[in-house]
C-alpha positions in Angstrom: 0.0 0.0 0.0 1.4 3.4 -0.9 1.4 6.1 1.8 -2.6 7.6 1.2 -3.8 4.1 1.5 -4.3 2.7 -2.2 -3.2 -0.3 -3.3 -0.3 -0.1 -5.9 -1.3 -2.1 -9.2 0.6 -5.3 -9.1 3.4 -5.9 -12.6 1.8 -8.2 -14.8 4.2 -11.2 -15.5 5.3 -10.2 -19.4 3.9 -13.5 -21.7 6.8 -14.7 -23.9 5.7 -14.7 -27.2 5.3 -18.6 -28.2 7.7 -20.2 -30.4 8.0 -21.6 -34.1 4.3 -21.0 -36.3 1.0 -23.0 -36.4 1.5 -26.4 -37.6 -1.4 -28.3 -39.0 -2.5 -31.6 -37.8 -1.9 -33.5 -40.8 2.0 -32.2 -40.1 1.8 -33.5 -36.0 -0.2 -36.8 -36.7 2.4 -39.0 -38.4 5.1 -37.7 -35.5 2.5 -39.2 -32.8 2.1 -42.7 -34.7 6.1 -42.8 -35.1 6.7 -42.3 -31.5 5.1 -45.2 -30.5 5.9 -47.4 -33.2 9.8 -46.4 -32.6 8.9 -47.4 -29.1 8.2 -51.4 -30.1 11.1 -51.1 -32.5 9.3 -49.9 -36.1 11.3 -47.0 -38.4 8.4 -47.2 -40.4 4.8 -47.9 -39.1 3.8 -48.5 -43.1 5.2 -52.3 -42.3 2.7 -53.2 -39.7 -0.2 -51.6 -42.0 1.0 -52.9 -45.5 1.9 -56.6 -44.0 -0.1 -58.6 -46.3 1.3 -56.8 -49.4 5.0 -57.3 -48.3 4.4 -60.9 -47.3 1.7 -61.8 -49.6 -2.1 -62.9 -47.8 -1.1 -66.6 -47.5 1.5 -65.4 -45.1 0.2 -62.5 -43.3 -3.1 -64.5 -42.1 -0.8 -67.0 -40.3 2.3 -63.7 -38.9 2.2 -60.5 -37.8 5.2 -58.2 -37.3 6.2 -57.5 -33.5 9.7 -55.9 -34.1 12.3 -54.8 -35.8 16.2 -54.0 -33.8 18.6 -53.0 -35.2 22.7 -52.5 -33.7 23.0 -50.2 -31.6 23.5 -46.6 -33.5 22.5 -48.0 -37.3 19.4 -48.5 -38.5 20.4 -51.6 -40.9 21.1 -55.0 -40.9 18.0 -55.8 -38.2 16.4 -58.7 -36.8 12.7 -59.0 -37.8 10.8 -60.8 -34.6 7.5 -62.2 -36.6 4.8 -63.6 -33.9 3.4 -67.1 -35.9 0.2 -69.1 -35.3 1.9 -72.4 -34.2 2.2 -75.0 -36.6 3.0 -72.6 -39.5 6.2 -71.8 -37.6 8.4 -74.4 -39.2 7.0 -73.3 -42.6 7.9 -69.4 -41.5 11.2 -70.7 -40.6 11.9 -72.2 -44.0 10.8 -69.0 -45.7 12.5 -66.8 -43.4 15.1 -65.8 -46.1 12.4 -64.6 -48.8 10.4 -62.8 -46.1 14.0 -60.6 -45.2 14.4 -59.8 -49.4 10.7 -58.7 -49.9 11.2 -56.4 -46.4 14.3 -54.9 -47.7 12.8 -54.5 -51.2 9.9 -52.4 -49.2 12.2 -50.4 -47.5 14.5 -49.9 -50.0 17.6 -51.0 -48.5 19.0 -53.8 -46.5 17.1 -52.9 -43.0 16.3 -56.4 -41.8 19.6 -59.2 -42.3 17.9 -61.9 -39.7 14.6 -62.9 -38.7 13.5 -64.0 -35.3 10.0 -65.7 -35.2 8.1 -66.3 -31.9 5.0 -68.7 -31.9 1.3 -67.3 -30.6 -1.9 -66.7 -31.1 -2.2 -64.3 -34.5 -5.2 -61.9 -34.2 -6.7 -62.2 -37.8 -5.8 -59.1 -40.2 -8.6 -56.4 -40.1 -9.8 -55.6 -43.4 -10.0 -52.0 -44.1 -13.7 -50.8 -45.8 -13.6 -47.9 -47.9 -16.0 -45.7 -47.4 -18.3 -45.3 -50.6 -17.3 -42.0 -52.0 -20.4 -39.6 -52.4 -19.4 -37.4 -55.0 -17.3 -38.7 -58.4 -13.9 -37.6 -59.3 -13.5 -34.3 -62.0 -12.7 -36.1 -65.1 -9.5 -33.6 -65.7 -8.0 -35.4 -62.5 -9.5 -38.9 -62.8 -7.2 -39.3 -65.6 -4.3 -37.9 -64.0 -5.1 -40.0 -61.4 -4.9 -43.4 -63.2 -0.7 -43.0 -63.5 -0.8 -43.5 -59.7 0.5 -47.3 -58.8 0.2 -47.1 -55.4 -3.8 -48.2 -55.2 -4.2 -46.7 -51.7 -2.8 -43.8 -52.3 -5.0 -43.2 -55.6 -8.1 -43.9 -53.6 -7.0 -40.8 -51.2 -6.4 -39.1 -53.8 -9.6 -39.6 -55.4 -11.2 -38.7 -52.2 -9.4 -36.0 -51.9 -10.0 -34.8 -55.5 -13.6 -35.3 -54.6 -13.9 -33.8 -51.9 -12.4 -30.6 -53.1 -14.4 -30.4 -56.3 -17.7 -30.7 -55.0 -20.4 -27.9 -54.2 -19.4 -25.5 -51.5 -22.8 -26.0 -49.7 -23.3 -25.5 -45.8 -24.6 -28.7 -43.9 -28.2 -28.4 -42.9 -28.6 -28.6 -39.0 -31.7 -30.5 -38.0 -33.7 -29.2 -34.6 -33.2 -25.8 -34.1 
């Protein structure tokens, strides 16, 4: 209190302007997923997802991937660990040699030179459903679209392209 009795306005603590610009979420997603797939030993979370088109479906119905450690400070020459429904572990086993090549020709380099394989119980592979898409595709980027190999990233694409190239109309809110 000052000598006549009133208060003296307290200092308000100065805010430190924050940091770096606004980042999307598309851009912060992908860093969350990788965090915890680095966690259980995946560089790339694309080879839990894409399993059955690295191994083929004969082989990802019956394995799943657990792992993949590497020395310590590289990030090649791994050991896969593969988690097998029982009896097809001998049959794993034997193949064990292809499974390595077509996981190096996914990644693009030699990332995996062993792999381990663990017997249990398999949880069968969830199959994705894509949603039906609404609107169609502008014909000047369906067939832009059609040099795409990759079929799931054409379908975002698509949806994408759809999405963007519809009518800008506001939702209708029902009740009020």
């Amino acid at each position: 209190m000052s000598k006549s009795g009133a208060r003296t306005p307290t200092p308000k603590p100065v805010e430190k302007p924050r940091g770096g610009r606004a980042r999307a979420v598309s851009e912060l997603l992908p860093d969350v997923g990788r965090v915890a797939f680095r966690k259980f030993g995946f560089v790339q979370s694309a080879v839990v997802s894409r399993w059955a088109e690295i191994v083929g479906p004969r082989y990802a119905g019956v394995s799943t991937p657990e792992s993949i450690r590497f020395p310590q400070g590289e990030r090649a020459q791994g050991t896969l660990t593969l988690l097998v429904t029982g009896a097809h572990a001998p049959m794993m086993q034997h193949i064990a040699p292809e499974i390595a090549e077509r996981v190096n020709r996914f990644f693009g380099y030699t990332a995996v030179a062993k792999v381990a394989i663990r017997q249990g119980d398999v949880p069968p592979p969830r199959k994705r459903a894509a949603p039906p898409s609404i609107k169609t595709v502008p014909a000047e980027l369906g067939e832009s679209l059609r040099t795409i190999a990759d079929p799931e990233l054409r379908a975002v694409l698509e949806g994408l392209a759809a999405s963007i190239g519809g009518p800008a109309a506001l939702p209708k809110i029902n009740g009020r």
